[in-house]
N, C-alpha and C positions, 0 to 999 in steps of 0.2 A: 400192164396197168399197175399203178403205184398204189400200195396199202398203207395206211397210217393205223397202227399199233396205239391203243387207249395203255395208260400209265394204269401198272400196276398194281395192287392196293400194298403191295410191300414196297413198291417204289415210294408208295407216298408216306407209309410208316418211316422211311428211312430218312424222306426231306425233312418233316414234321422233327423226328431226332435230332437230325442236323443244323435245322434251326432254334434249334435248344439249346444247341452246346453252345449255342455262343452268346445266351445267357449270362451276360456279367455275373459272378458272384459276391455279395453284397461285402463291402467291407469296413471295415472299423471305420464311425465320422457320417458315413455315407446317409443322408438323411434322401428319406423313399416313403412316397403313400402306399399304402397297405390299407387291407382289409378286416376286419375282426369277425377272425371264424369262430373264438367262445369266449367265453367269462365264466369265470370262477373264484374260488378262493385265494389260488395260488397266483392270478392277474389274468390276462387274456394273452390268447393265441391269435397271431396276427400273419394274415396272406399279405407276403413283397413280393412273391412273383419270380422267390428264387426258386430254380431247378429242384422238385421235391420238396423241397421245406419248408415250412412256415416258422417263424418264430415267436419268439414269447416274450412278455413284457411283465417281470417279475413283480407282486403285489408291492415290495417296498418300493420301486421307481414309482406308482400310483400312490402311493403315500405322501409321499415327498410334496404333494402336491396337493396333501391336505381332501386327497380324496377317496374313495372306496370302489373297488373295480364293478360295485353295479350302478356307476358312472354312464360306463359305454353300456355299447347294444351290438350285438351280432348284428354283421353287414353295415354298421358304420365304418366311413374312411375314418382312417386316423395316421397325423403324419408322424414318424420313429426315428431315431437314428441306432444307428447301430455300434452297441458297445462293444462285444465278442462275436466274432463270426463263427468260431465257434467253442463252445465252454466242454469241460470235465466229460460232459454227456452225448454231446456233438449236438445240441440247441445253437441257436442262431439267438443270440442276447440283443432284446433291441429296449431304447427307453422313450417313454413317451415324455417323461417332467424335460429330457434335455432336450427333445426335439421344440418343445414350447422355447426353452429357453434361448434356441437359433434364432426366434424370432426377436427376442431382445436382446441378445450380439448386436443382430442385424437395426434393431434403433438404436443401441448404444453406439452404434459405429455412425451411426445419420449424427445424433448430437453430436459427439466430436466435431466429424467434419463441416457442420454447419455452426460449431462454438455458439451453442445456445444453451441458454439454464433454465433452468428447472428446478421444483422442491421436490426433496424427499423427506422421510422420518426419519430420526438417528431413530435405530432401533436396539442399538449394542455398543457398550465403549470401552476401549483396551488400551492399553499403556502407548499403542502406538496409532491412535486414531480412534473415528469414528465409525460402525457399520449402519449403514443405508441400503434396507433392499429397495430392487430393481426389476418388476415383473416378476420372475421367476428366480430371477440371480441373487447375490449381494455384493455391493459394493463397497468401497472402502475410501475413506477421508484420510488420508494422514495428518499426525499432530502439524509438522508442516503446514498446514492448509486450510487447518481452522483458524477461524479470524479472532482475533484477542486474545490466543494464548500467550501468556505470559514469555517475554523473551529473557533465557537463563535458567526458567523453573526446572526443577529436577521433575524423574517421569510422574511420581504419586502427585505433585502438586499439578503436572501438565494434566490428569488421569482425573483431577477431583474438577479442573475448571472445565473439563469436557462432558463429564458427568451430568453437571449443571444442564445440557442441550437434550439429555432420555428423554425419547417422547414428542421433541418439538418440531415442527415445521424450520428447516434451512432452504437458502437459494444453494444451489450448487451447480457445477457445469464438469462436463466428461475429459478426460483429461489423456486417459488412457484406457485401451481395450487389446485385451489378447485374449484370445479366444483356447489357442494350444494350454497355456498357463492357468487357463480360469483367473485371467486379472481385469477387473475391470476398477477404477482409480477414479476420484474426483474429485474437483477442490470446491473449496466454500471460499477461500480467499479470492481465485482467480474469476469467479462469477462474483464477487460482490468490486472488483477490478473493474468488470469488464460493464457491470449496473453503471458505474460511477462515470467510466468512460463516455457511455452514452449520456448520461444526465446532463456532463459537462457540454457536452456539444448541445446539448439541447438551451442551457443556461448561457452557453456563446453567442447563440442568437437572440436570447430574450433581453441579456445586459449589455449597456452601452457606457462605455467610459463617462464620468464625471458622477455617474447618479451615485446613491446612497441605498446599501444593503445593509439589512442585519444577518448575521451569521453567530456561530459555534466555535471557538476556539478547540482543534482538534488533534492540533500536535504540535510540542514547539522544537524544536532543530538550533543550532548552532547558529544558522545562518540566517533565521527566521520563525513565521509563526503559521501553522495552516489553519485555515477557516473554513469549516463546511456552510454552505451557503445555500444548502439544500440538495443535499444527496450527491454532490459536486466540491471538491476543494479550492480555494483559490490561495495565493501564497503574498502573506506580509512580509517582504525583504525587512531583516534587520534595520534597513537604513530608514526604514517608513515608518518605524515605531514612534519615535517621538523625535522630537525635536533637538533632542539633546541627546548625547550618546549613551547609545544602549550596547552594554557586553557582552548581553545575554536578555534573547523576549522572557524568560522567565520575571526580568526584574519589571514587567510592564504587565504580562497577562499570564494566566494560568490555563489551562485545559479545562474546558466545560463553561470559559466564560460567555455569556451573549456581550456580544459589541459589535455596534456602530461601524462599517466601513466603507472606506471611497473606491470607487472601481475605477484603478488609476491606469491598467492600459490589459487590452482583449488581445491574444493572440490565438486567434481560430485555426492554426494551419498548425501551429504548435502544440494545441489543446492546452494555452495558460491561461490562468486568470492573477493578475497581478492586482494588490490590494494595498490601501496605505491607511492608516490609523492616526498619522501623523498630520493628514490632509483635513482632518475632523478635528481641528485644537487649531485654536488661533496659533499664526506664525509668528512668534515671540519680535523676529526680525522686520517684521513691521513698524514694533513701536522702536527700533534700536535708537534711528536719530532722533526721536523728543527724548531718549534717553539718556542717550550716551554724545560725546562730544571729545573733538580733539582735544587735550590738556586736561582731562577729567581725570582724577582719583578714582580708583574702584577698587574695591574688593571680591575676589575671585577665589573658585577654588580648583587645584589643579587634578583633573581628572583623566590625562595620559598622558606619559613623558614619550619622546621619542629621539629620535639620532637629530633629528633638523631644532628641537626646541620643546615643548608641552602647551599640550591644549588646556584651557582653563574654563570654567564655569560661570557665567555671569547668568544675574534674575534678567530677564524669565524666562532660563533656556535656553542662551546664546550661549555657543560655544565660541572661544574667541583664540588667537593664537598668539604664545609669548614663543617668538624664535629667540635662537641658541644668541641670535647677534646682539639681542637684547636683554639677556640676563646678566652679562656680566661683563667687564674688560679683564683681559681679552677673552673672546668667548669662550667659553666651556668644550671642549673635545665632546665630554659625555655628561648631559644635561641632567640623567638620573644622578650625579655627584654632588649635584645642589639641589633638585626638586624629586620630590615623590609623589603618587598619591594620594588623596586626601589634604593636601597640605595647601593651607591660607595664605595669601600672598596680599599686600596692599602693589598695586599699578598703576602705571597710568596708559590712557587710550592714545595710539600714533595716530591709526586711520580708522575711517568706518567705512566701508563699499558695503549697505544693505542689501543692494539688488543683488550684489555676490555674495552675501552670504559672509562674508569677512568685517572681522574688526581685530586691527593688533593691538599688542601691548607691549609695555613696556618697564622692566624690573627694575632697572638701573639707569631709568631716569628719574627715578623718586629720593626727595631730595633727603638729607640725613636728619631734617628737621620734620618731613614730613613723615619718616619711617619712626620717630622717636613720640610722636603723638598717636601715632597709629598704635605701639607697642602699648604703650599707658591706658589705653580706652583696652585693650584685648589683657590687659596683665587686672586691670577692676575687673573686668569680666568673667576674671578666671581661668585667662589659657593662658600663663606665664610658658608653659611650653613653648606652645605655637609661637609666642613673641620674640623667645628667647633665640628660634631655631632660624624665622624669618630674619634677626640680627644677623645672625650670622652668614645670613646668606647672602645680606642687601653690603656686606664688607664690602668695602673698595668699589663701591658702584660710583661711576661719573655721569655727568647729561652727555645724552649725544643727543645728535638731529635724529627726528623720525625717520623711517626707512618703511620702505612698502613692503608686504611681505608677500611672498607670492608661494602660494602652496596649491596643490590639484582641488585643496578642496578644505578649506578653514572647519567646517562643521560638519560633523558626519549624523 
């Protein structure tokens, strides 16, 4: 007959051991709920459920946190990480302010990855940014990143226009998060980017080419002029500013102006808003033909030279073109050796194609009788210069037959 033997009671001391030891022991990082076996002065003592130990969570981590250790209560959970496994004394060093603070990693790392903004307070500002707390954390702006810092300022000037934000509500969005580093990064430029983005798309749908907005002159460029049009840019090309050539939008509009604009073409797939200013002003080339006529006198003023000839200035706004072939016999090589900028010319008109945009002229077919009354009306008037210089320029001119002129584009 078979006996079955009952377990031990030292058998079962020795499993109970055995499954002790294998007890992970807590280590640096390691965030664990625990239990709080006391409170005192010195902080609370906290049950993780390592092998023998309980550890401690030193009064100044409860600080930090703006609090006083009869916060907690015996036998409250509370969740720790673990700074020292173990210190000087052989304690087991755990913190409660950082373990809070995993929890705001863990949403600084959601914003990130969802690129969403948010306000914070500047609460502090230093030569290389702004500070922004964060739940538990603080954050950080770089000069980079703030919107209107001056570009070129040196750091005290960069330091006094940041100063200006102590105190205030900004948008901002997360940029960067390292947790090992204690880096957590955010920009004000890239969240007020990313605002604009969406406005735009929202204003792509609302605006329809041809209508009429008011906007904010916002920035002018080289190449152009920006227009905020409500929390959204759109962009005046150079060539839409006026009717007559512009070298620079400065000489048309300044930054902060309110103006009038046409919504001249929507590219929703590109995120553009294309604007003209010029489409808001009667087109001068409208009235060209009650104006102007083949065999007409005119005076003009010349407003860019080039390799092919010089554009010229006519009221009201027509730019019109005197080619190389029609300055002189025989033509000029290089047209800046007779004309300049600024400089008055009496001509006469070859063609007009209004609907093109085009009207030529013509230097050297103006006759030497009609250059020598022109000279006499401008020498009473007081520009003996101008007169003296257009003489010399109208030397040796012959008639020729009118010639077409064909350029990519007579007025810019």
């Amino acid at each position: 007959m078979q006996t079955h033997s009952l377990p031990l009671a030292d058998d079962m001391d020795f499993a109970a051991l055995l499954d002790a030891s294998f007890v992970a022991e807590p280590e640096r990082g390691d965030l664990i709920t625990g239990t709080i076996l006391a409170v005192d002065n010195h902080g609370l003592i906290v049950d993780v459920g390592a092998m023998k130990r309980d550890g401690i969570v030193p009064r100044k981590d409860i600080e930090r946190m703006g609090l006083e250790p009869t916060a907690f209560h015996v036998g409250d959970e509370v969740e720790v990480i673990v700074l020292r496994p173990e210190d000087d004394d052989g304690n087991l060093v755990l913190s409660v302010s950082q373990a809070q603070q995993s929890e705001d990693w863990k949403r600084a790392e959601q914003l990130m990855t969802s690129e969403e903004v948010f306000e914070g307070v500047v609460a502090d500002v230093n030569r290389g940014g702004l500070i922004i707390p964060f739940g538990n954390l603080r954050g950080f702006v770089p000069a980079s990143h703030v919107v209107d810092v001056p570009r070129g300022a040196n750091e005290d000037e960069r330091k006094d226009h940041m100063m200006k934000l102590m105190g205030r509500k900004i948008t901002i969005k997360v940029i960067e998060v390292n947790r090992k580093r204690r880096r957590l990064v955010f920009s004000q430029r890239d969240a007020q980017r990313g605002r604009r983005e969406a406005r735009k798309e929202l204003l792509l749908d609302e605006l329809k080419e041809g209508e009429v907005r008011t906007g904010v002159v916002s920035g002018l460029r080289d190449f152009g002029a920006f227009v905020d049009l409500g929390g959204a840019d759109g962009l005046i090309h150079i060539s839409e500013l006026a009717w007559h050539r512009v070298k620079h939008p400065r000489e048309v509009l300044n930054v902060g102006d309110e103006v009038e604009v046409y919504i001249l073409r929507l590219d929703a797939e590109g995120k553009r808003i294309g604007l003209s200013l010029k489409r808001m002003q009667k087109n001068p080339w409208a009235a060209a033909e009650e104006m102007y006529h083949v065999g007409q006198l005119v005076e003009g003023t010349v407003s860019r030279v080039a390799q092919f000839g010089a554009f010229v200035g006519l009221e009201p706004g027509i730019e019109a073109l005197l080619h190389a072939s029609q300055i002189a016999d025989p033509a000029p090589a290089d047209p800046s050796v007779l004309l300049y900028e600024g400089q008055k010319l009496l001509l006469r008109v070859i063609s007009i194609e209004p609907d093109r945009q085009r009207l030529g002229l013509s230097l050297k077919d103006v006759t030497d009788e009609e250059k020598e009354r022109w000279q006499e009306k401008h020498q009473t008037a007081e520009q003996p210069a101008v007169a003296d210089e257009l003489a010399e320029s109208n030397d040796g001119i012959n008639a020729a037959d009118p010639v077409q002129l064909e350029t990519d584009q007579a007025t810019v």
